[in-house]
C-alpha positions as CSV (number, residue, x, y, z in Angstrom):
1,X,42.3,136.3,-16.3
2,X,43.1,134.5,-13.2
3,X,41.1,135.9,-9.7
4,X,43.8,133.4,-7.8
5,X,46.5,135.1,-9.9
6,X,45.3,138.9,-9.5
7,X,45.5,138.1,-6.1
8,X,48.5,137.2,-5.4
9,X,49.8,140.1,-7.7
10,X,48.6,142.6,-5.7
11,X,49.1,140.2,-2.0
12,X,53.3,141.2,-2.6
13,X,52.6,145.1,-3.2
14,X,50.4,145.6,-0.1
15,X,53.0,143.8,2.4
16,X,55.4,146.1,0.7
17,X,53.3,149.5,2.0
18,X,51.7,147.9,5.0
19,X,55.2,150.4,7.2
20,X,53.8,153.4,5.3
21,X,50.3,153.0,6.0
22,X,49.0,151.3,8.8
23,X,50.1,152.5,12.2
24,X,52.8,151.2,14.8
25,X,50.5,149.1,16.6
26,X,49.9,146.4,14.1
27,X,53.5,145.9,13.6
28,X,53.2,142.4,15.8
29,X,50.3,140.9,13.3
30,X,52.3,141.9,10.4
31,X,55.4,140.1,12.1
32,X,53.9,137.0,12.7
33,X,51.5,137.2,9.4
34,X,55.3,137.2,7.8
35,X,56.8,134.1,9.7
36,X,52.9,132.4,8.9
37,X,53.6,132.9,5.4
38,X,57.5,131.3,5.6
39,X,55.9,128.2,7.6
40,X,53.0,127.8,5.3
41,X,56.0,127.4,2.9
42,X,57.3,124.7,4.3
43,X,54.1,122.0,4.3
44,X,54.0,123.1,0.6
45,X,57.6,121.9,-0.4
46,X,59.0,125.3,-0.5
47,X,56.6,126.3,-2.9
48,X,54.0,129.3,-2.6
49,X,51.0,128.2,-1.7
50,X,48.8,130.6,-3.3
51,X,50.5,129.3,-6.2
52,X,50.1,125.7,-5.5
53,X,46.2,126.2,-4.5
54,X,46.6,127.7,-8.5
55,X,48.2,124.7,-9.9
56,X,46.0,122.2,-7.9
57,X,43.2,123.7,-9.3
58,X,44.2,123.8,-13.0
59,X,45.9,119.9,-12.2
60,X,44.3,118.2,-9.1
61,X,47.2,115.8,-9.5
62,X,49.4,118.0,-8.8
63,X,51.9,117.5,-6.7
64,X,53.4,120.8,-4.2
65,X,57.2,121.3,-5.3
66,X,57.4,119.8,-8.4
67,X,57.2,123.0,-10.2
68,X,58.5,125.1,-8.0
69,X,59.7,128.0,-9.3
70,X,56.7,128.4,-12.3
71,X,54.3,130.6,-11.4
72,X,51.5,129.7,-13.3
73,X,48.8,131.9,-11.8
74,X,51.0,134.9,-12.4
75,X,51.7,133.9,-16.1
76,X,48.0,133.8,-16.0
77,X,47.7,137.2,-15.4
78,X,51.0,138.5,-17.1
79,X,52.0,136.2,-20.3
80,X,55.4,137.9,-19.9
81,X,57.4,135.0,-17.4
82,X,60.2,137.7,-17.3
83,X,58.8,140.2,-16.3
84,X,56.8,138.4,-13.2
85,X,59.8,136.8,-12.4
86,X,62.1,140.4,-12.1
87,X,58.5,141.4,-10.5
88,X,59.1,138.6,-7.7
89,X,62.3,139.3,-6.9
90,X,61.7,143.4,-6.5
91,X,58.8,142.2,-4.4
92,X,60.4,139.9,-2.3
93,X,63.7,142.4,-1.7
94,X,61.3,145.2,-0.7
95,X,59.6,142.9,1.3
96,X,62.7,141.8,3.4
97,X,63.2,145.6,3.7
98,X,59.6,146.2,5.1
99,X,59.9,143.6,7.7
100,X,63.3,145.0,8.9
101,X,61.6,148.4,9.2
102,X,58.8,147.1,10.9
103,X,60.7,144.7,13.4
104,X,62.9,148.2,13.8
105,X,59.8,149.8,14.7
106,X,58.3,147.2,17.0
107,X,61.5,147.3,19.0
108,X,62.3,143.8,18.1
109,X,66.2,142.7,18.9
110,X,68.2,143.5,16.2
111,X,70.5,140.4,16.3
112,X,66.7,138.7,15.9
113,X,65.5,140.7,13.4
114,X,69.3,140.0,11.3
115,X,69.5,136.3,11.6
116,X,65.6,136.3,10.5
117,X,66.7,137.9,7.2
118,X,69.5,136.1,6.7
119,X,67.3,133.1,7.2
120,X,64.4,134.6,5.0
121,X,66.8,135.1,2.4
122,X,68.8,132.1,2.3
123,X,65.5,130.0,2.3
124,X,64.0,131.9,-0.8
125,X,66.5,131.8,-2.6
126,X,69.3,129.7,-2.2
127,X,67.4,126.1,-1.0
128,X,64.5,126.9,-3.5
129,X,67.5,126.6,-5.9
130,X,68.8,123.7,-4.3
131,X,66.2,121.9,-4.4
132,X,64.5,122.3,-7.4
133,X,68.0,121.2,-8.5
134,X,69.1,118.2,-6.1
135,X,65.4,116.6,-7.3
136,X,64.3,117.7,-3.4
137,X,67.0,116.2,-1.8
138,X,68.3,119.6,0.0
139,X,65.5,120.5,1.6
140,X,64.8,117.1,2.9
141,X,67.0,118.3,5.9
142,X,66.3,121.6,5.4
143,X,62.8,122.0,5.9
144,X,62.1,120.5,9.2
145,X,65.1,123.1,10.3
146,X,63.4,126.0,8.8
147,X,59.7,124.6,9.8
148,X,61.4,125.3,13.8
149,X,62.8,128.1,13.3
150,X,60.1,129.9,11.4
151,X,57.6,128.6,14.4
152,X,60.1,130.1,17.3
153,X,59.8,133.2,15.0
154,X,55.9,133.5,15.3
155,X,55.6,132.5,18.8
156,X,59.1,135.0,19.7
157,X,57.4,138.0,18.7
């Protein structure tokens, strides 16, 4: 079993709870520990770098984004790809609804708080898919764009 891979199992769940459990007055740390996690994103070619610490490990030759989407140190956890994979997705949708809550709750400007999930969402899903399917083309453009805005992000809050 995979210490890298248990951890990042259980990394989703606890950003998930963090509005249920922790009080009001870590709500900035957990805001810009979010946007931290989107820009560490982007200097691993859209890939997770938990993941890609995983991978570089297991294949120091290994370059970030070429697998993108395989999450080995998951599968090394849970053999069942399909299930990790629905697993990512719930996580990463209750996620998205955790940070709205808790951007609600720090009083953060709604129009903000919209455009950063739209962003969020668009990012993780719809240019992961793009580029893993362009051959890295898409996000060529894309990243340094999202790289900014994720930054303004941190330091806005």
């Amino acid at each position: 079993m995979s210490i890298i891979g248990t951890l990042h199992f259980f990394h989703a769940p606890l950003l998930v709870i963090y509005p249920l459990v922790l009080p009001p007055q870590y709500d900035l740390l957990y805001i810009k520990y979010f946007f931290a996690i989107m820009i560490s994103y982007t200097f691993y070619n859209g890939e997770c770098p938990i993941s890609y610490i995983y991978k570089r490990r297991i294949n120091p030759q290994y370059i970030a984004g070429d697998r993108i989407n395989d999450y080995d140190d998951l599968y090394a956890v849970c053999n069942d790809r399909i299930f990790v994979n629905n697993y990512l997705v719930v996580t990463t949708s209750l996620y998205s609804s955790s940070l709205i809550y808790t951007m609600y709750r720090a009083n953060i400007d709604f129009k903000f708080t919209l455009f950063s999930i739209l962003v969020v969402l668009l990012y993780t899903s719809g240019i992961k898919e793009i580029y893993v399917c362009r051959n890295h083309r898409a996000f060529v453009w894309t990243e340094p764009l999202m790289t900014i805005y994720f930054l303004f992000a941190f330091f806005s809050v």
